[in-house]
PADO-575968 format. One record per residue: chain; x, y, z of N, C-alpha, C in turn; residue in three letters; residue number from 1. Coordinates in nm, 3 decimals, padded with zeros to 5 digits, always signed. Each point is the difference from the previous one (the first is absolute). Layout:
N
[A; [X; Y; Z]; [X; Y; Z]; [X; Y; Z]; ALA; NUM];
...
REM end
This chain:
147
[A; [+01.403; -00.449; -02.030]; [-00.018; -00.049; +00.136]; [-00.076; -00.132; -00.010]; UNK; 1];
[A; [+00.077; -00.105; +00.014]; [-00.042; -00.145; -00.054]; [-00.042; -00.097; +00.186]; UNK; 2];
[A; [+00.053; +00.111; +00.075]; [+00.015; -00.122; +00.073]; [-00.049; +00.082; +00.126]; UNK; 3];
[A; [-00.053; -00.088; +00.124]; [-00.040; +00.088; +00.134]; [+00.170; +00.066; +00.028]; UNK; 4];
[A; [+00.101; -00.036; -00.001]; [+00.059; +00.029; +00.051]; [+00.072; +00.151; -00.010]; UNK; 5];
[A; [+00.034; -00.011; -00.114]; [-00.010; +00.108; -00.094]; [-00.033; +00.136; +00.020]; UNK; 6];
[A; [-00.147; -00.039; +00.041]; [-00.136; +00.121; +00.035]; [+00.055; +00.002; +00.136]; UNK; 7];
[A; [+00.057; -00.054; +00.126]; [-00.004; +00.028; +00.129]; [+00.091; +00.049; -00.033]; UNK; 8];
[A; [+00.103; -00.008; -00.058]; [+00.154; +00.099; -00.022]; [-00.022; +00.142; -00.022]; UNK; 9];
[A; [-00.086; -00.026; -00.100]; [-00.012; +00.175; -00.081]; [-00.123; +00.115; +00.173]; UNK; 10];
[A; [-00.034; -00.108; +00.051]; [-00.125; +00.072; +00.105]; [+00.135; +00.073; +00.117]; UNK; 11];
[A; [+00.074; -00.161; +00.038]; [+00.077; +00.025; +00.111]; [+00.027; +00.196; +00.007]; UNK; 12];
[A; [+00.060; +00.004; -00.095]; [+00.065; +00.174; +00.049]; [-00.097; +00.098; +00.074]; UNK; 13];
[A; [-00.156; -00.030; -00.041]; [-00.096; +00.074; +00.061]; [-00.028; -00.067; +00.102]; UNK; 14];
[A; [+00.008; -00.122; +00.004]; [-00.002; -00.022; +00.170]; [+00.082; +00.072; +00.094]; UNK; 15];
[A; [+00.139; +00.017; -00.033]; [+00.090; +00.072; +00.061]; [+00.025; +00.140; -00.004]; UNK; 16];
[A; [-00.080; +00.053; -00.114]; [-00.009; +00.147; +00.057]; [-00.115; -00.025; +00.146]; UNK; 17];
[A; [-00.147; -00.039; -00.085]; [-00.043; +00.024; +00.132]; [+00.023; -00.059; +00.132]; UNK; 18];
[A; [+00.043; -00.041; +00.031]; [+00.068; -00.086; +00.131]; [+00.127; +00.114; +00.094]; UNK; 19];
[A; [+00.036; +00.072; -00.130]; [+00.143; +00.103; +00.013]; [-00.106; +00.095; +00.081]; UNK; 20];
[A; [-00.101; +00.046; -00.066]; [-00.095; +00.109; +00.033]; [-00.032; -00.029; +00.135]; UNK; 21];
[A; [-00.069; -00.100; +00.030]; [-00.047; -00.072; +00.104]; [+00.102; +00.013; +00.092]; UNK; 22];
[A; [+00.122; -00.044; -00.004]; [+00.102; -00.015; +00.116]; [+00.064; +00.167; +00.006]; UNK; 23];
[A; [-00.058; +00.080; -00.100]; [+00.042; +00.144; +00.038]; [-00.087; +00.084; +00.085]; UNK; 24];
[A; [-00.091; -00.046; -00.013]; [-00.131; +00.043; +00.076]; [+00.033; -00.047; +00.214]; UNK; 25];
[A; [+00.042; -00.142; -00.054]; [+00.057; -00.058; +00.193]; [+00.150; +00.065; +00.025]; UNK; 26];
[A; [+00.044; +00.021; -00.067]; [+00.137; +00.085; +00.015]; [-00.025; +00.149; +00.049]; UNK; 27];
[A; [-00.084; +00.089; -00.059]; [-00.047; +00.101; -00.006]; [-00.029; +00.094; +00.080]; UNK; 28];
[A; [-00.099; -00.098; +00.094]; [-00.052; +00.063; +00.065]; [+00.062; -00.012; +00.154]; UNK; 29];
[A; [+00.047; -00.086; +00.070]; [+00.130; +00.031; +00.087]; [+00.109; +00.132; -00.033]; UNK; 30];
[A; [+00.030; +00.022; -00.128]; [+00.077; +00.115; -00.044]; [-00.063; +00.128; +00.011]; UNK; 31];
[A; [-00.120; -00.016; +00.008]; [-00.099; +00.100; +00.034]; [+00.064; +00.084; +00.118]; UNK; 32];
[A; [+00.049; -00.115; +00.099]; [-00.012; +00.082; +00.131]; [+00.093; +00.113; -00.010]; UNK; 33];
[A; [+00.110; -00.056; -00.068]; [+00.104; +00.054; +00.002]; [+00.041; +00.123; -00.117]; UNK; 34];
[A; [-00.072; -00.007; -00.081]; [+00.027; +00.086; -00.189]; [-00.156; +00.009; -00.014]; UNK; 35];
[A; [+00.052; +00.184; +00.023]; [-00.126; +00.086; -00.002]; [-00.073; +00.030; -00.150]; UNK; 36];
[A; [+00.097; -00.043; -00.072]; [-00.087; +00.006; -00.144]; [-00.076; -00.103; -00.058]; UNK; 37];
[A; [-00.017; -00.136; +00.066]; [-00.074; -00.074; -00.036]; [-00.155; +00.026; +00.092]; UNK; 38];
[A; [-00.106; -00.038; -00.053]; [-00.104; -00.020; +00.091]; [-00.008; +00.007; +00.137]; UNK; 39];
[A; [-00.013; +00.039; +00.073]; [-00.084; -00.050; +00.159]; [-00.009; -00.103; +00.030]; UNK; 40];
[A; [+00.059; -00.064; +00.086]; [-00.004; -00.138; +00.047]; [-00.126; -00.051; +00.033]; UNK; 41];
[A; [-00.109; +00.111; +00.053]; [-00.143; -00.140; -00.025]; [-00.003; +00.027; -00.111]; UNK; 42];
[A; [+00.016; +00.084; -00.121]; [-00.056; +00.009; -00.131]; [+00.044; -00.135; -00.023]; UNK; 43];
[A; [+00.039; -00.087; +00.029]; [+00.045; -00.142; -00.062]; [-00.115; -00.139; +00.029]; UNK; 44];
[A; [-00.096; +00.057; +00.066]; [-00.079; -00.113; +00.044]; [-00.096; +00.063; +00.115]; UNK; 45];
[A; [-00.165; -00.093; -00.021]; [-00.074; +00.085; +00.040]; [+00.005; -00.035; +00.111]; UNK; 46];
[A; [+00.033; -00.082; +00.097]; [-00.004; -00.047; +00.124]; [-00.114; -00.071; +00.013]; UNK; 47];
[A; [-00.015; -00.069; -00.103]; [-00.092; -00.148; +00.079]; [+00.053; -00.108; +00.057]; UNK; 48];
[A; [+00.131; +00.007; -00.043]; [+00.102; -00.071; +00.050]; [+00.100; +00.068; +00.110]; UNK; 49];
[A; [+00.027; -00.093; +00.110]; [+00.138; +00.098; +00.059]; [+00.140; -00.007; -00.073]; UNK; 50];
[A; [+00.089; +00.020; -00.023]; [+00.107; +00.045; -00.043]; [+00.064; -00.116; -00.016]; UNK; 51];
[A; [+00.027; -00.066; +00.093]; [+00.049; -00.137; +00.012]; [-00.017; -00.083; -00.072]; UNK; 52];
[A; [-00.129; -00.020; +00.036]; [-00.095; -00.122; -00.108]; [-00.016; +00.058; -00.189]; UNK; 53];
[A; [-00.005; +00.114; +00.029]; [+00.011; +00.019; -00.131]; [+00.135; -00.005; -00.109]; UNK; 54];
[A; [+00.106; -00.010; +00.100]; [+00.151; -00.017; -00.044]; [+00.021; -00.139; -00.033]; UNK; 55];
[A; [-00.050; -00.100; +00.092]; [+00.010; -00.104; +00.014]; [-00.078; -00.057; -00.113]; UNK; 56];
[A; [-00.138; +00.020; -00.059]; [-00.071; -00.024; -00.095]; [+00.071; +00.064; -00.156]; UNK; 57];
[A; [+00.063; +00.098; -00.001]; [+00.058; +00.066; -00.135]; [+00.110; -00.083; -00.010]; UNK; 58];
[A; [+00.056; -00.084; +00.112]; [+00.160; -00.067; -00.044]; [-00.058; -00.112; -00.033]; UNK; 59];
[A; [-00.112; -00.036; +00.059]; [-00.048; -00.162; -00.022]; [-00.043; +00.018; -00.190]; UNK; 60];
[A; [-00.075; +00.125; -00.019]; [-00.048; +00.021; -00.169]; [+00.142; +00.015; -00.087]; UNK; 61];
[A; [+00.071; +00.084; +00.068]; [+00.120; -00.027; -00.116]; [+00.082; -00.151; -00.047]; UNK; 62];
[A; [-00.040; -00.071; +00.142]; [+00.081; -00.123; -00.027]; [-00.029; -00.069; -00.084]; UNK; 63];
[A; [-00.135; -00.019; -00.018]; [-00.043; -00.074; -00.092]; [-00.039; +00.102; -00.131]; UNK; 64];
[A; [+00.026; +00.103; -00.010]; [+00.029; +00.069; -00.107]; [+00.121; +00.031; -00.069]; UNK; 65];
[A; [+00.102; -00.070; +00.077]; [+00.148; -00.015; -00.035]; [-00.023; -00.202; -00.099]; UNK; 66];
[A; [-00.020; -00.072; +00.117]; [-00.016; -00.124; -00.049]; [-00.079; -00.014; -00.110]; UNK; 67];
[A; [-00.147; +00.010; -00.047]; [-00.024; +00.048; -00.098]; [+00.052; +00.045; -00.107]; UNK; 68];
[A; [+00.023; +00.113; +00.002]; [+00.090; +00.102; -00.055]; [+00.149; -00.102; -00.090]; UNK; 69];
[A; [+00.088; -00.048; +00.086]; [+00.060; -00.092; -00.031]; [-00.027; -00.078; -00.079]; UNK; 70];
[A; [-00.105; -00.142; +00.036]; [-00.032; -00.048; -00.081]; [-00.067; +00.009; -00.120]; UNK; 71];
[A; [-00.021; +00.167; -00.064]; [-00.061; +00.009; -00.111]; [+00.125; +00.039; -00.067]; UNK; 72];
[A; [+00.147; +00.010; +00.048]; [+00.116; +00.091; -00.022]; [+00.062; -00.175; -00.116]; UNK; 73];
[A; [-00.059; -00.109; +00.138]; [+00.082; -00.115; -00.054]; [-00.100; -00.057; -00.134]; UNK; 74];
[A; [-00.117; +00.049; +00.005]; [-00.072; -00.111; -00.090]; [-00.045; -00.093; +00.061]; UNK; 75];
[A; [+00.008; -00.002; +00.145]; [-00.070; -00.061; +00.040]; [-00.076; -00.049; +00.058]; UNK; 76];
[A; [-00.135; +00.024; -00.054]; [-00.166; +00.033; +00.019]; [-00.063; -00.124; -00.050]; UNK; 77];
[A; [-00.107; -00.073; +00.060]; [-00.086; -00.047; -00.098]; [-00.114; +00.063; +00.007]; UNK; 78];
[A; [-00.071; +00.009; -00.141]; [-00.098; +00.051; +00.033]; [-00.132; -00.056; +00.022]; UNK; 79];
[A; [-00.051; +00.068; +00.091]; [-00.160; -00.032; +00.056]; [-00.096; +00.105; -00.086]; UNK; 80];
[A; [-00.141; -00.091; -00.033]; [-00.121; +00.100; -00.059]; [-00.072; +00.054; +00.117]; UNK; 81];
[A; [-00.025; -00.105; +00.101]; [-00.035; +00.004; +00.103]; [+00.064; +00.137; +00.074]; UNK; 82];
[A; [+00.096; -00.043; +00.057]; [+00.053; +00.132; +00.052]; [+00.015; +00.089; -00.050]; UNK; 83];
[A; [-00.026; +00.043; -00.083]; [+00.064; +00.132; -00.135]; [-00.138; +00.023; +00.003]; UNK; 84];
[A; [-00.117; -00.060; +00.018]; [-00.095; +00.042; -00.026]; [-00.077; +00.076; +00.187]; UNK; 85];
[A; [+00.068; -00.100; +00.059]; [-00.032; +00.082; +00.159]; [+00.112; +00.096; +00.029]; UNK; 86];
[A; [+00.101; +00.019; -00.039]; [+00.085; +00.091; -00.013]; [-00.088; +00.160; -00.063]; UNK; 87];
[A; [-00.006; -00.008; -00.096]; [-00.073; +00.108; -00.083]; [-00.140; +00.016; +00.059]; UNK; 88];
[A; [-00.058; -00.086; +00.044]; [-00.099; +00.090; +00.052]; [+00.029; +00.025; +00.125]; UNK; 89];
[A; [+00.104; -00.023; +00.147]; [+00.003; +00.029; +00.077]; [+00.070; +00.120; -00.038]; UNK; 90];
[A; [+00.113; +00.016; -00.088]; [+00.021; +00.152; -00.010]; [-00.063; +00.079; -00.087]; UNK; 91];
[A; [-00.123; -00.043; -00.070]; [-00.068; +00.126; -00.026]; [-00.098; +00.074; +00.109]; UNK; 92];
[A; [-00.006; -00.090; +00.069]; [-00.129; +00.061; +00.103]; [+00.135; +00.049; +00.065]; UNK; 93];
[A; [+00.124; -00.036; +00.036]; [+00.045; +00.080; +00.108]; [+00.038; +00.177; -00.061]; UNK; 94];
[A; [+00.061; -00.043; -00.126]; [+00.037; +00.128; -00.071]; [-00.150; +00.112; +00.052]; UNK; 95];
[A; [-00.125; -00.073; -00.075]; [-00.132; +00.085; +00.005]; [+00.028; +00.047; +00.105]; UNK; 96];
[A; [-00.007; -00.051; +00.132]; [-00.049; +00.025; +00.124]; [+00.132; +00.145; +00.036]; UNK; 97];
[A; [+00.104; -00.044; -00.057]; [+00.110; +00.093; +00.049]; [-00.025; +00.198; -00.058]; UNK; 98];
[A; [-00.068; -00.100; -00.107]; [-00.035; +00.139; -00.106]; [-00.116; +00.087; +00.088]; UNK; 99];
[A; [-00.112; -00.030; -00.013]; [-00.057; -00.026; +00.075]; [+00.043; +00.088; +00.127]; UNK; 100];
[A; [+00.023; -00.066; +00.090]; [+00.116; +00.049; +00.092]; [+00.038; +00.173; -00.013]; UNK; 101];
[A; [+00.090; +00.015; -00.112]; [+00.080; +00.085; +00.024]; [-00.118; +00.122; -00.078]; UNK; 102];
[A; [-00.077; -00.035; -00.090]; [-00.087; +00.122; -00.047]; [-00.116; +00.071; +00.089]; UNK; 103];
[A; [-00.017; -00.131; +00.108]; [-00.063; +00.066; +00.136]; [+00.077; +00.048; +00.091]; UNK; 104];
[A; [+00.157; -00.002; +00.041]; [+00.060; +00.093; +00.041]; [+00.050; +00.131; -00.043]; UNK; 105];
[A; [-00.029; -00.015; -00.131]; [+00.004; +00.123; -00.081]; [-00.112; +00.040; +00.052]; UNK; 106];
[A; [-00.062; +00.005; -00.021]; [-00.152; +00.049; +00.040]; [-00.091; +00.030; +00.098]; UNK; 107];
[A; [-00.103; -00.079; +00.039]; [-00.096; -00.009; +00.086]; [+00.023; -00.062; +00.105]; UNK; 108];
[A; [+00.093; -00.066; +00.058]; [+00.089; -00.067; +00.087]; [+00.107; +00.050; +00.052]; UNK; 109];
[A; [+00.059; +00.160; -00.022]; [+00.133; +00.082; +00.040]; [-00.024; -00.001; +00.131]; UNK; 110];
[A; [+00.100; -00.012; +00.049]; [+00.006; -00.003; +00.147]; [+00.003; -00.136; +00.090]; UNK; 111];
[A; [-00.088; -00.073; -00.062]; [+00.001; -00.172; +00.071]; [+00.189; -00.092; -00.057]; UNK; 112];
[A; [+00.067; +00.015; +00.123]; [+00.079; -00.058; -00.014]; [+00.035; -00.157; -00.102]; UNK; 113];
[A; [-00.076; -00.070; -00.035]; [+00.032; -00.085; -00.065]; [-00.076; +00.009; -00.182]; UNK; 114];
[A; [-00.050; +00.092; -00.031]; [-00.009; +00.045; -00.102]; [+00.086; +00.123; -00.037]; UNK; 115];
[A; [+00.021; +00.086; +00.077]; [+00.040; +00.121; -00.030]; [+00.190; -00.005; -00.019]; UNK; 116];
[A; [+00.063; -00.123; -00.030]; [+00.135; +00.000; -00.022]; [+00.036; -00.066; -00.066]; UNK; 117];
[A; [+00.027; +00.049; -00.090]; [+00.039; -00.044; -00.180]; [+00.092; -00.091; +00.010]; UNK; 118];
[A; [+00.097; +00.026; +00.093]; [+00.164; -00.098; -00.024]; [-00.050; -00.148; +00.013]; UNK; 119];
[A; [-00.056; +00.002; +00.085]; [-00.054; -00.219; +00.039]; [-00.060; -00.069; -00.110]; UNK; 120];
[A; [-00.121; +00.149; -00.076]; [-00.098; -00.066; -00.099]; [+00.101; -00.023; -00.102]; UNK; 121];
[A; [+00.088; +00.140; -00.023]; [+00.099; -00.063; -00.124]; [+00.100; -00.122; +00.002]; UNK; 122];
[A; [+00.027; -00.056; +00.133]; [+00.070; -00.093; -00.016]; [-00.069; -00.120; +00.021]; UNK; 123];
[A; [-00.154; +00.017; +00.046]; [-00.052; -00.145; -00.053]; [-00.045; -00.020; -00.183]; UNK; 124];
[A; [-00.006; +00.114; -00.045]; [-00.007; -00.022; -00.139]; [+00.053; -00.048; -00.061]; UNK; 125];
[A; [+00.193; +00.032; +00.079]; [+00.097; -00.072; -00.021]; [-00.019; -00.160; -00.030]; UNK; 126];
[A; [-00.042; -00.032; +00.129]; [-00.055; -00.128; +00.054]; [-00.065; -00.082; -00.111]; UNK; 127];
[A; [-00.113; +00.074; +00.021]; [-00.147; -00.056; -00.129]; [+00.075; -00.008; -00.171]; UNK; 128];
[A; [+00.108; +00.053; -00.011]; [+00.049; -00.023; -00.146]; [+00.101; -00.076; +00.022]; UNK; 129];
[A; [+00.067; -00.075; +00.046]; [+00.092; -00.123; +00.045]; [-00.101; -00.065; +00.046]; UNK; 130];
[A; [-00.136; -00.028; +00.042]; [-00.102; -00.121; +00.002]; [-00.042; -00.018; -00.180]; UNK; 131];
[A; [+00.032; +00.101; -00.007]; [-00.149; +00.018; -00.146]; [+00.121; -00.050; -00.148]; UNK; 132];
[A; [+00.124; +00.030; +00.071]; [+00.105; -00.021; -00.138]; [+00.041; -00.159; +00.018]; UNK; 133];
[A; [+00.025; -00.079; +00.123]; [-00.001; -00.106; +00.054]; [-00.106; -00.072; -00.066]; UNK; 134];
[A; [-00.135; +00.031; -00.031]; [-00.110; -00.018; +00.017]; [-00.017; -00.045; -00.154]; UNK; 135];
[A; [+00.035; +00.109; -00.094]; [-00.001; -00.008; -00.116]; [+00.094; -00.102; -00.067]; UNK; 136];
[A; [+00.129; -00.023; +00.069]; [+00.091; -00.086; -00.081]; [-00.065; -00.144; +00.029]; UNK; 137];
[A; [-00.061; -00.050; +00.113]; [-00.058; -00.085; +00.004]; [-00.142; -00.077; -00.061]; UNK; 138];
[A; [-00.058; +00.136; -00.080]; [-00.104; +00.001; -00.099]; [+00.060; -00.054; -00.108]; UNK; 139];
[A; [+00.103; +00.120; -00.055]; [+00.010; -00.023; -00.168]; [+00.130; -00.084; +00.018]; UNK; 140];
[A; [+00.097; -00.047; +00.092]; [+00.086; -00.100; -00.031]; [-00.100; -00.168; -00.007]; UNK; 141];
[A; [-00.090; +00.074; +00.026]; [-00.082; -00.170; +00.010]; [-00.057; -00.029; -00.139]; UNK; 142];
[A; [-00.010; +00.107; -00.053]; [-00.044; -00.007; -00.176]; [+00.100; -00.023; -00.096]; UNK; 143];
[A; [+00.082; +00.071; +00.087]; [+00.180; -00.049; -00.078]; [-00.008; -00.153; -00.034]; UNK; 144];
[A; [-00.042; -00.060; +00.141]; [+00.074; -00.138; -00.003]; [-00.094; -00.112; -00.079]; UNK; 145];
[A; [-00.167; +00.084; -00.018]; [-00.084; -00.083; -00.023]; [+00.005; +00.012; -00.184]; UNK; 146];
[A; [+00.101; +00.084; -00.047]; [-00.009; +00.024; -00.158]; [+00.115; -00.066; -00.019]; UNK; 147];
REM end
């Protein structure tokens, strides 16, 4: 792996699982209403959001998780230290916080609607590892380019 480009090729596929995950999660839960073997339709979100806005915000994240996504498909990325470096730490604190999150809805928090439902926390984890994998190619493709 000689080259940034290279490295965004070999990442791309995990961008696109998780993005697949992500857009299965907004697919999902509308199917809820209808197919009794998936989850509970609030099980999909804790309602800090209304329904709407939160549809409207998951199509706006995929888009640019498609575009993205893409351009690591083409090679074509440049990379930032800078951003790779605010990348990774914005998704480690988000990952933490999600973790975080979901071990107090396990727990000492059962019952409070926005801790107590696993499906949202797992799909921002989703989230926080497409910041944090984004995050990383923009670290070490920058060492790529500097050797």
């Amino acid at each position: 792996m000689d080259r940034p480009s290279d490295f965004a090729k070999k990442l791309a596929p995990w961008l696109w699982l998780l993005m697949g995950l992500f857009a299965l999660r907004v697919v999902a839960q509308p199917l809820a209403l209808v197919w009794d073997w998936l989850p509970a339709f609030e099980e999909w979100h804790s309602t800090t959001l209304p329904y709407f806005w939160l549809v409207f915000f998951q199509l706006l994240i995929l888009l640019v998780m498609i575009i993205i996504s893409a351009r690591f498909s083409a090679g074509r990325v440049q990379p930032s230290p800078r951003l790779g470096l605010a990348l990774l730490s914005f998704g480690a604190v988000y990952m933490g916080v999600m973790i975080v999150r979901l071990v107090l809805g396990m727990s000492v928090l059962r019952g409070d609607p926005w801790f107590d439902r696993p499906l949202p926390t797992i799909f921002h984890l989703v989230l926080a590892s497409f910041v944090i994998t984004v995050g990383w190619f923009h670290r070490r493709a920058s060492e790529i380019s500097n050797s």
